[in-house]
PyMOL CGO cylinders between C-alpha atoms (Angstrom):
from pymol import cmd
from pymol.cgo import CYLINDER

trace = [
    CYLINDER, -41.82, 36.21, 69.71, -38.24, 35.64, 68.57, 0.3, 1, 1, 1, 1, 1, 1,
    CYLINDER, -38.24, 35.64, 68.57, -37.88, 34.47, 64.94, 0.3, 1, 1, 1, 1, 1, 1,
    CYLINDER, -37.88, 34.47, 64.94, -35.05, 31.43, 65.20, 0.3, 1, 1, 1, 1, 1, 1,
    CYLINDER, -35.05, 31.43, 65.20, -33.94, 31.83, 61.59, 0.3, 1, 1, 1, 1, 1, 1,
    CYLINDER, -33.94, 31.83, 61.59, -32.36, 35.35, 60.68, 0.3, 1, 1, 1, 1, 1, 1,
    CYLINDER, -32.36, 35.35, 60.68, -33.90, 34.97, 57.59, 0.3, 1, 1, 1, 1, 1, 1,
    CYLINDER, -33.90, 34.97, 57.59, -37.35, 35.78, 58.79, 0.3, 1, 1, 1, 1, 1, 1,
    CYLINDER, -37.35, 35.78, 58.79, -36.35, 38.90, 60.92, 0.3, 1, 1, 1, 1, 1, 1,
    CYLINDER, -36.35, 38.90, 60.92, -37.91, 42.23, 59.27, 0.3, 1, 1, 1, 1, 1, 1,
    CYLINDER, -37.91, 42.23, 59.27, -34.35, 44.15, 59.49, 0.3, 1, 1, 1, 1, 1, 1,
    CYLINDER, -34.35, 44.15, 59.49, -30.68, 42.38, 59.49, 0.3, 1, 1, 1, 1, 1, 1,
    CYLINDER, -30.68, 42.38, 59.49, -27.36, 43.72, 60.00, 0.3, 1, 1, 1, 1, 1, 1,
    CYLINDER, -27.36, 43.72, 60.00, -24.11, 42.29, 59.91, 0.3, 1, 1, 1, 1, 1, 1,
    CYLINDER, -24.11, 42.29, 59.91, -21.41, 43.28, 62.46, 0.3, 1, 1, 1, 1, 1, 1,
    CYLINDER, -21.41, 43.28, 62.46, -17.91, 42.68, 62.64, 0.3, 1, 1, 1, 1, 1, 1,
    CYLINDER, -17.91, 42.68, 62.64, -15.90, 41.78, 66.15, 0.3, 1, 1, 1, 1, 1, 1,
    CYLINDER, -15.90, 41.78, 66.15, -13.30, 43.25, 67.33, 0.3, 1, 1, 1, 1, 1, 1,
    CYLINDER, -13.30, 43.25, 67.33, -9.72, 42.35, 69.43, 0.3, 1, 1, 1, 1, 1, 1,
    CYLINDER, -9.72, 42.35, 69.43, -11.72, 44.38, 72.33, 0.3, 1, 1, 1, 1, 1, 1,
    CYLINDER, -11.72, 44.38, 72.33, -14.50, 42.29, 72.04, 0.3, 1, 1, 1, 1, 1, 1,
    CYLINDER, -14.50, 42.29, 72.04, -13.75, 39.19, 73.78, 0.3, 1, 1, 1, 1, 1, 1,
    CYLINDER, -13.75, 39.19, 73.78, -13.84, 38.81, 77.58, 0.3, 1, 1, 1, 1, 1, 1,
    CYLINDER, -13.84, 38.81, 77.58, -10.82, 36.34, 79.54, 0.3, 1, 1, 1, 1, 1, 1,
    CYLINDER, -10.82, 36.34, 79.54, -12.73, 33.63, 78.49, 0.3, 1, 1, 1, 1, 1, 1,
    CYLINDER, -12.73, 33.63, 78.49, -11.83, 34.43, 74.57, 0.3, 1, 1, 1, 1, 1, 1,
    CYLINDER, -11.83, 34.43, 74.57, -16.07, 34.84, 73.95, 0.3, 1, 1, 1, 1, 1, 1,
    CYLINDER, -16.07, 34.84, 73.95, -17.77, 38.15, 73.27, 0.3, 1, 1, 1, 1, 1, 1,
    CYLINDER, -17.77, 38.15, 73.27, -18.47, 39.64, 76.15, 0.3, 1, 1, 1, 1, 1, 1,
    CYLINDER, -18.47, 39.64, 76.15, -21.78, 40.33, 77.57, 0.3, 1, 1, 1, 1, 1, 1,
    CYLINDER, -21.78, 40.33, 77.57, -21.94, 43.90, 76.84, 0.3, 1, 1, 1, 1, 1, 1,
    CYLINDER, -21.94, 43.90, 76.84, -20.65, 44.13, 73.58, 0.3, 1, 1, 1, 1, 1, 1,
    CYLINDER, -20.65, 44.13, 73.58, -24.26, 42.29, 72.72, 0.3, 1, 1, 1, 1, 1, 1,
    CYLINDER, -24.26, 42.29, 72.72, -26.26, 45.76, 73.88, 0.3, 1, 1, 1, 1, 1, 1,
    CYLINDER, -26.26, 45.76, 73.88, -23.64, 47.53, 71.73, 0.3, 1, 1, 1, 1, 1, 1,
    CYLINDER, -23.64, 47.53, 71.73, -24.85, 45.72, 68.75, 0.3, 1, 1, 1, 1, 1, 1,
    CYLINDER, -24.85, 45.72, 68.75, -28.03, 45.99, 69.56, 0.3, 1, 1, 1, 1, 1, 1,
    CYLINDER, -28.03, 45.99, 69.56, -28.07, 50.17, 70.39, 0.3, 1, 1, 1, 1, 1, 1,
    CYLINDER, -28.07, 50.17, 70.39, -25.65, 50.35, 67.16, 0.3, 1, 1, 1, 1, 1, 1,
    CYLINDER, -25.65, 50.35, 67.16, -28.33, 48.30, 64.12, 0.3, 1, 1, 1, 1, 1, 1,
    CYLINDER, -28.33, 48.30, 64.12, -31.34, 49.86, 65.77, 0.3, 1, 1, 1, 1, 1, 1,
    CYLINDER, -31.34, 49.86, 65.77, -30.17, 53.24, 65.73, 0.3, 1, 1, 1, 1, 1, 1,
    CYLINDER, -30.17, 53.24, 65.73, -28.41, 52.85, 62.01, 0.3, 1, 1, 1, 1, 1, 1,
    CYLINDER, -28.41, 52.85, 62.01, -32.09, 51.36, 61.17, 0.3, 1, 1, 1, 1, 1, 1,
    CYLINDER, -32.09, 51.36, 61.17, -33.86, 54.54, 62.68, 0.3, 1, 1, 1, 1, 1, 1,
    CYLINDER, -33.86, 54.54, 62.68, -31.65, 57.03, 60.80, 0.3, 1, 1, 1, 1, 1, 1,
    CYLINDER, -31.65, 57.03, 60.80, -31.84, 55.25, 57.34, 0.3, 1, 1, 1, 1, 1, 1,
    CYLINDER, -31.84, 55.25, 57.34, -35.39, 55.46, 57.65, 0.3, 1, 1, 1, 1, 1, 1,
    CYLINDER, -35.39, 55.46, 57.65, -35.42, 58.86, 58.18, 0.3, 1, 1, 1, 1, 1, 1,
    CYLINDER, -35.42, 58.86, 58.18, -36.89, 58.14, 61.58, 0.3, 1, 1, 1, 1, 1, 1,
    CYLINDER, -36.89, 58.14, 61.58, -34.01, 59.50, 63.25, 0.3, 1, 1, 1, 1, 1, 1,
    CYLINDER, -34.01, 59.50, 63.25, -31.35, 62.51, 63.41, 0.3, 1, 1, 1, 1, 1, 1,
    CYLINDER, -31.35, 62.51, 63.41, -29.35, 62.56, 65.89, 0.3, 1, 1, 1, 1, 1, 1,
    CYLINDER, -29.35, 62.56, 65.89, -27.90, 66.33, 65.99, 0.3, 1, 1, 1, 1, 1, 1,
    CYLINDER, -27.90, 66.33, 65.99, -31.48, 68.07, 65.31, 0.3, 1, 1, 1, 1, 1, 1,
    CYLINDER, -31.48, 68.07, 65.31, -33.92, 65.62, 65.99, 0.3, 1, 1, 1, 1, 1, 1,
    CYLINDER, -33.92, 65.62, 65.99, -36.74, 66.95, 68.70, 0.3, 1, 1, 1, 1, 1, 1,
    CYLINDER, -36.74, 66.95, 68.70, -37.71, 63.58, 69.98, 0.3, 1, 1, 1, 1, 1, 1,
    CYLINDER, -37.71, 63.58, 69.98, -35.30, 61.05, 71.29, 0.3, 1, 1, 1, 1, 1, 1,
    CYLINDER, -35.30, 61.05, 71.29, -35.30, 57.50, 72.07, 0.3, 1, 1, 1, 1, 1, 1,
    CYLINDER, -35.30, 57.50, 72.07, -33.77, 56.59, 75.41, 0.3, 1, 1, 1, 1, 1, 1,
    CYLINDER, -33.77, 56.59, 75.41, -32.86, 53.16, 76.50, 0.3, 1, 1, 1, 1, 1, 1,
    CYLINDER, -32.86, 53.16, 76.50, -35.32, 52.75, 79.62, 0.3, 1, 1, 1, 1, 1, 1,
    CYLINDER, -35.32, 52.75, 79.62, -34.73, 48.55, 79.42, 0.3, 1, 1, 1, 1, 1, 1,
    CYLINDER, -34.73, 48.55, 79.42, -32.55, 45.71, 77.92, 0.3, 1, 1, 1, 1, 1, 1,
    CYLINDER, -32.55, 45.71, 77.92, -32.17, 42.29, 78.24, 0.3, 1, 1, 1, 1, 1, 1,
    CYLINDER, -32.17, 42.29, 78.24, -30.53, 39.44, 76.50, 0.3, 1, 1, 1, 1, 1, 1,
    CYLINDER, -30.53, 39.44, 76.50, -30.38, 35.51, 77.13, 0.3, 1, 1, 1, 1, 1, 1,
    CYLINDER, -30.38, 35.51, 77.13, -27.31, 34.28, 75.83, 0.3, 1, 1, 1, 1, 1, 1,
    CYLINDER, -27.31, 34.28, 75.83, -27.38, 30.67, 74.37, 0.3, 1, 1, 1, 1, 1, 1,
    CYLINDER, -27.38, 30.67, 74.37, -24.02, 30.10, 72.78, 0.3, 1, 1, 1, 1, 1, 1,
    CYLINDER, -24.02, 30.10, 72.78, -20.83, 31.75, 72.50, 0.3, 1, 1, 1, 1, 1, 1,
    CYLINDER, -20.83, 31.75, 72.50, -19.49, 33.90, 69.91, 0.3, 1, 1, 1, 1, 1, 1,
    CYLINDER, -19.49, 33.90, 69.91, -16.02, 35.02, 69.33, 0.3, 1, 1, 1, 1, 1, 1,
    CYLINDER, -16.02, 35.02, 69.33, -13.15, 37.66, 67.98, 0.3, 1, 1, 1, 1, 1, 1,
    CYLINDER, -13.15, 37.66, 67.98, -12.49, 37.10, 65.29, 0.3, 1, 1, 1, 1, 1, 1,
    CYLINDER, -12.49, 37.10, 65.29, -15.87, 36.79, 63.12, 0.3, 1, 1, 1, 1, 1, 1,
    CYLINDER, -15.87, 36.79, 63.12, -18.84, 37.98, 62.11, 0.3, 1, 1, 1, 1, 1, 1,
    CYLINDER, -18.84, 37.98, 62.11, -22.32, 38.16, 64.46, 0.3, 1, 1, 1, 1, 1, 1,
    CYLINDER, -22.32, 38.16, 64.46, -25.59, 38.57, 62.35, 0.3, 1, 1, 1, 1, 1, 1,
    CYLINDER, -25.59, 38.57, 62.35, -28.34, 40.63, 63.96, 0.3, 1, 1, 1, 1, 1, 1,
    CYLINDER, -28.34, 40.63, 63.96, -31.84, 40.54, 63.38, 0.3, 1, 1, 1, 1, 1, 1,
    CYLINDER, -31.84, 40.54, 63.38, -34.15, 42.64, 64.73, 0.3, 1, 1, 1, 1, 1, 1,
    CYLINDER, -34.15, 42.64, 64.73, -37.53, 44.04, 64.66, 0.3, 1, 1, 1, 1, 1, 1,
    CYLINDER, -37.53, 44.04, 64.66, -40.31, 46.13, 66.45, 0.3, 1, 1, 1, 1, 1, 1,
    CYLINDER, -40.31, 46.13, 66.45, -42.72, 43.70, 69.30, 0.3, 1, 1, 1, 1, 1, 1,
    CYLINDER, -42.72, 43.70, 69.30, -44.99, 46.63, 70.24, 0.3, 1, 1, 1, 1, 1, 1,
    CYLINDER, -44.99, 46.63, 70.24, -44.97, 50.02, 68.83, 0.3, 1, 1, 1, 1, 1, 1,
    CYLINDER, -44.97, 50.02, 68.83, -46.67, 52.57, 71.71, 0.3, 1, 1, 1, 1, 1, 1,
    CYLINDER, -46.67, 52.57, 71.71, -47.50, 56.28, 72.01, 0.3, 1, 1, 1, 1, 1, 1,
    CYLINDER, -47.50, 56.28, 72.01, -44.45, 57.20, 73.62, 0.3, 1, 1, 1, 1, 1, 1,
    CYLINDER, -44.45, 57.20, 73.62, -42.39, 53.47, 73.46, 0.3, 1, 1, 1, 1, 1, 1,
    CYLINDER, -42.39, 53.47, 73.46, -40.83, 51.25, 71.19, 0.3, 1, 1, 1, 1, 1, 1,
    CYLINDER, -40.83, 51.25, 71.19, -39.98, 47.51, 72.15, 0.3, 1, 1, 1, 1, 1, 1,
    CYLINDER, -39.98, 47.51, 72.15, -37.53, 45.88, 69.88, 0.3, 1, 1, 1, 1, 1, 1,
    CYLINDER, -37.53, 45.88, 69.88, -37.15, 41.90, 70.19, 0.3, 1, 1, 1, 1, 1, 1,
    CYLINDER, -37.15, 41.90, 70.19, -32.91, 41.10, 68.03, 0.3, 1, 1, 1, 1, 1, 1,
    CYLINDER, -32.91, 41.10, 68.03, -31.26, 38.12, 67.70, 0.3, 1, 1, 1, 1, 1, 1,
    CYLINDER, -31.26, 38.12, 67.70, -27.30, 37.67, 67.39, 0.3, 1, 1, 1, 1, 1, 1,
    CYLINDER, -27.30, 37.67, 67.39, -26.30, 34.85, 64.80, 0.3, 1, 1, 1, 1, 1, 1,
    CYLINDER, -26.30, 34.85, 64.80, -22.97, 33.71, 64.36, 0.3, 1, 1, 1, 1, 1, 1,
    CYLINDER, -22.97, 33.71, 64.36, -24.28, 32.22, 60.89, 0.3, 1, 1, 1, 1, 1, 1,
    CYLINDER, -24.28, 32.22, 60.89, -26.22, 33.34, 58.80, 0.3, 1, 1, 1, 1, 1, 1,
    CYLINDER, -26.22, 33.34, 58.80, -28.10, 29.26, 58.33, 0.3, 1, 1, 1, 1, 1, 1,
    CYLINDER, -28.10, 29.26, 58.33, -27.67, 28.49, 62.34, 0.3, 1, 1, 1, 1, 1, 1,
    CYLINDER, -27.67, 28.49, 62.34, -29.65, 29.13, 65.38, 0.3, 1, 1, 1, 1, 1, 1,
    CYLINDER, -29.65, 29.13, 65.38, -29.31, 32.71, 67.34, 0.3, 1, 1, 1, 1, 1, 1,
    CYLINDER, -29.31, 32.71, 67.34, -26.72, 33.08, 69.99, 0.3, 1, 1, 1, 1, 1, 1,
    CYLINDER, -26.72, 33.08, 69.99, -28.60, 35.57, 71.64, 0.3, 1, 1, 1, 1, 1, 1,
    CYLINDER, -28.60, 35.57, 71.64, -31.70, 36.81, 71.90, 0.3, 1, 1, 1, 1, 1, 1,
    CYLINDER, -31.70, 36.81, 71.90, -32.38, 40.56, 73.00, 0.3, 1, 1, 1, 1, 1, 1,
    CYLINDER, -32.38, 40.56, 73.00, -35.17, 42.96, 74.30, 0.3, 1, 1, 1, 1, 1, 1,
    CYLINDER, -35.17, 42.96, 74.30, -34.59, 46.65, 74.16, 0.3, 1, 1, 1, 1, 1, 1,
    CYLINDER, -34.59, 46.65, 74.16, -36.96, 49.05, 75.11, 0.3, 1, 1, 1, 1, 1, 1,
    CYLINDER, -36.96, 49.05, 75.11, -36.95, 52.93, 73.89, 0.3, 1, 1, 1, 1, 1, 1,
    CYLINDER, -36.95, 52.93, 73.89, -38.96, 55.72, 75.29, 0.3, 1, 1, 1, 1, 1, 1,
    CYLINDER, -38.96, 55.72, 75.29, -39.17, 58.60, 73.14, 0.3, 1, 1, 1, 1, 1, 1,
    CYLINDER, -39.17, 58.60, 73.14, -38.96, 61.83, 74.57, 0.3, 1, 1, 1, 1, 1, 1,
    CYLINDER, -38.96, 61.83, 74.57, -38.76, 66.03, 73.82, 0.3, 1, 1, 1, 1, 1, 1,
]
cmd.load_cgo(trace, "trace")
């Protein structure tokens, strides 16, 4: 289940957009949303000491995404993320976000990402 305030995620991050960000259309493009996502999960993991990237023995990889956009966001600005663990597994993680482009408002997107950890 999505939370639809950011308020009552478990983790938040706040992201800035960049020029590069925008597709044609002058809205974020599609793919910049799994770069949030990959970006706050993994700052998350290695501030909990959950994760080091040059020695760790176990790594997470990416084995599914998805997102269902619901309203636009935009260069320049800020996108609010919030994000938490669905299911924790033996060997999986599935993390339900939400993008925000304020803080009080409804999410713009909402995202699954799925990690498999591995040796």
């Amino acid at each position: 289940m999505w939370p639809r305030r950011l308020a009552a995620w478990p983790c938040c991050a706040r992201l800035t957009t960049r020029w590069r960000d925008n597709d044609v259309y002058g809205h974020l493009n599609n793919t910049v949303a799994y770069e949030f996502f990959d970006a706050a999960i993994n700052a998350e993991l290695i501030r909990a000491g959950l994760l080091d990237p040059v020695s760790s023995p176990v790594i997470g990889l990416v084995a599914e995404t998805a997102c269902r956009y619901l309203a636009p966001l935009a260069y320049p600005g800020e996108v609010h993320l919030g994000f938490g663990v669905a299911e924790l597994g033996r060997s999986h993680v599935i993390w339900h976000l939400a993008l925000f482009g304020r803080t009080d408002g409804p999410p713009a997107a909402l995202g699954r990402f799925v990690h498999v950890m591995v040796t």
